[in-house]
C-alpha positions as CSV (number, residue, x, y, z in Angstrom):
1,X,3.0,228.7,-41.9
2,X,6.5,230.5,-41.5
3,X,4.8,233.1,-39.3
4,X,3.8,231.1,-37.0
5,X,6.5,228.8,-36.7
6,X,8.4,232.0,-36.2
7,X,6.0,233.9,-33.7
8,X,5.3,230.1,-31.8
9,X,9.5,229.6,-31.8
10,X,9.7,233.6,-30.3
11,X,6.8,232.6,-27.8
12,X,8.9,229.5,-26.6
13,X,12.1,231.8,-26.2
14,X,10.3,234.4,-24.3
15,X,8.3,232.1,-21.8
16,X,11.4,230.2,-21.3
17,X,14.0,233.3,-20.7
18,X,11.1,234.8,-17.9
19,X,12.5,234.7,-14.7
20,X,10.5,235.9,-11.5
21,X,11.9,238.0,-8.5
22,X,13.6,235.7,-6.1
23,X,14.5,236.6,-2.0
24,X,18.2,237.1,-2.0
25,X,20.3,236.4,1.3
26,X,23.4,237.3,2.1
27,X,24.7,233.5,2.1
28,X,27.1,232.1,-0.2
29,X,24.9,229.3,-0.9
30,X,22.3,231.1,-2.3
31,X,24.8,232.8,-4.5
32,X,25.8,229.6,-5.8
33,X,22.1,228.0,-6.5
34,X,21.2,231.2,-8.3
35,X,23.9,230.7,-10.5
36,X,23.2,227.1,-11.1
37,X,19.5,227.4,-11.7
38,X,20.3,230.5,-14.5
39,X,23.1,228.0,-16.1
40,X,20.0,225.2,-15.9
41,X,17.8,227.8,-17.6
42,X,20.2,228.4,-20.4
43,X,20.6,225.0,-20.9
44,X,16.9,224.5,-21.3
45,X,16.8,227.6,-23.6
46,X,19.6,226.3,-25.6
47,X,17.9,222.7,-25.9
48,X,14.5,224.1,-26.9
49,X,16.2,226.4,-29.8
50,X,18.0,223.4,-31.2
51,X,15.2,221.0,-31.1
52,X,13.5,223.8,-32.8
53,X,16.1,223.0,-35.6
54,X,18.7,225.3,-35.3
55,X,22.4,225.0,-35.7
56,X,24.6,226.8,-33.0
57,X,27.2,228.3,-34.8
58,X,30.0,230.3,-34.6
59,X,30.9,232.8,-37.3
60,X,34.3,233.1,-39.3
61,X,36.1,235.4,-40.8
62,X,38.2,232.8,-42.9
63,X,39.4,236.4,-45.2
64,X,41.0,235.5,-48.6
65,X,41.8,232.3,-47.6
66,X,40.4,230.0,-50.8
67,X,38.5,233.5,-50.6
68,X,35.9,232.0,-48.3
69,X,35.0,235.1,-46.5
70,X,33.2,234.7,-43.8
71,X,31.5,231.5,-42.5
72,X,29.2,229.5,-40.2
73,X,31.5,226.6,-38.2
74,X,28.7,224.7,-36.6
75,X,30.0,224.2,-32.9
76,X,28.5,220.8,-32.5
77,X,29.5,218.7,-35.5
78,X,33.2,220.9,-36.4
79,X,31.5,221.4,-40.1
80,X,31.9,224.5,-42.1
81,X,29.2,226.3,-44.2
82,X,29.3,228.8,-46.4
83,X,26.0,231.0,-47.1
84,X,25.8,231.7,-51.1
85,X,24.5,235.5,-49.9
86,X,24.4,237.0,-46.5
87,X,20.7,238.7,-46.8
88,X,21.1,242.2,-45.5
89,X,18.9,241.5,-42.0
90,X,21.5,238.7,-41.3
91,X,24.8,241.3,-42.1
92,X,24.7,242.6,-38.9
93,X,25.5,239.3,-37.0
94,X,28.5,238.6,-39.7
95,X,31.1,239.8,-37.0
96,X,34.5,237.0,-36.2
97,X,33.7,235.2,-33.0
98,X,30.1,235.7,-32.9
99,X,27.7,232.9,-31.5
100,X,24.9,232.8,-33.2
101,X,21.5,229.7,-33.8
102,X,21.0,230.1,-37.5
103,X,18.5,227.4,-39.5
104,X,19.7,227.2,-43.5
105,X,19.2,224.6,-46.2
106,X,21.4,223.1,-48.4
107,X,22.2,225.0,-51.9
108,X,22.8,223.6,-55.1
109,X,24.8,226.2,-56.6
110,X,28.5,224.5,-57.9
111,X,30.7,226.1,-55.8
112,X,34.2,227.2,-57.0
113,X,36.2,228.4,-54.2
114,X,36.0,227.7,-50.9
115,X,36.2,224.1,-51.1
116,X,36.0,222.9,-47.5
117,X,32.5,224.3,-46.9
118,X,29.4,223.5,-48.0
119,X,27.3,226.6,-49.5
120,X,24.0,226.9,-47.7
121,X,20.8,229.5,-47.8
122,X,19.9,231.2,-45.1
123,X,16.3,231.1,-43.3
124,X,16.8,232.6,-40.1
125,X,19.4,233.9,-37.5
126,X,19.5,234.8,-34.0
127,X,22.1,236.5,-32.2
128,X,23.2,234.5,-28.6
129,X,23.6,237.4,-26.1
């Protein structure tokens, strides 16, 4: 069932980030309504990956502060989250400053440091580019 959640959710992405060849003119205007309709497109992109239900988040590097390491701010709702383990196909987005839709679930593990965050598991992550 994960599959094809996964390969539908990819299908989505895909059909919605096609764009077909356009006639360019030299007029400002153009310019302008090309931009506009590629900011509308990543609007609707962004819209269908969140009512997919991901979180946009951006990642921390929070260091040895409360020795939270890095974390997940979710850019919508200011919260914090802290995944219990960073699986290795997810270490390669754990950079400061990236941008990332991630979908997790709440952990029950009693969490000792890092008090401001909640811990979290990790399900999937996708890089924004």
């Amino acid at each position: 069932m994960k599959i094809v959640f996964s390969i539908t959710t990819l299908l989505l992405i895909f059909l919605v980030s096609c764009t077909g060849t356009q006639n360019t003119t030299s007029s400002g205007e153009n310019n302008s309504t090309e931009t506009e309709k590629e900011i509308s497109k990543e609007e609707e992109r962004e819209k269908m990956i969140l009512s997919a239900g991901y979180k946009k988040c951006e990642v921390v590097d929070m260091g040895t502060e409360d020795e939270c390491g890095f974390v997940l701010q979710d850019l919508s709702e200011k919260k914090l989250y802290k995944p219990v383990q960073w699986q290795s196909e997810f270490v390669p987005y754990r950079e400061d400053g990236n941008i990332v839709y991630v979908k997790f679930r709440g952990s029950k593990v009693t969490q000792t440091v890092c008090l401001q965050s909640m811990p979290v598991i990790l399900d999937e992550m996708k890089l924004i580019e």
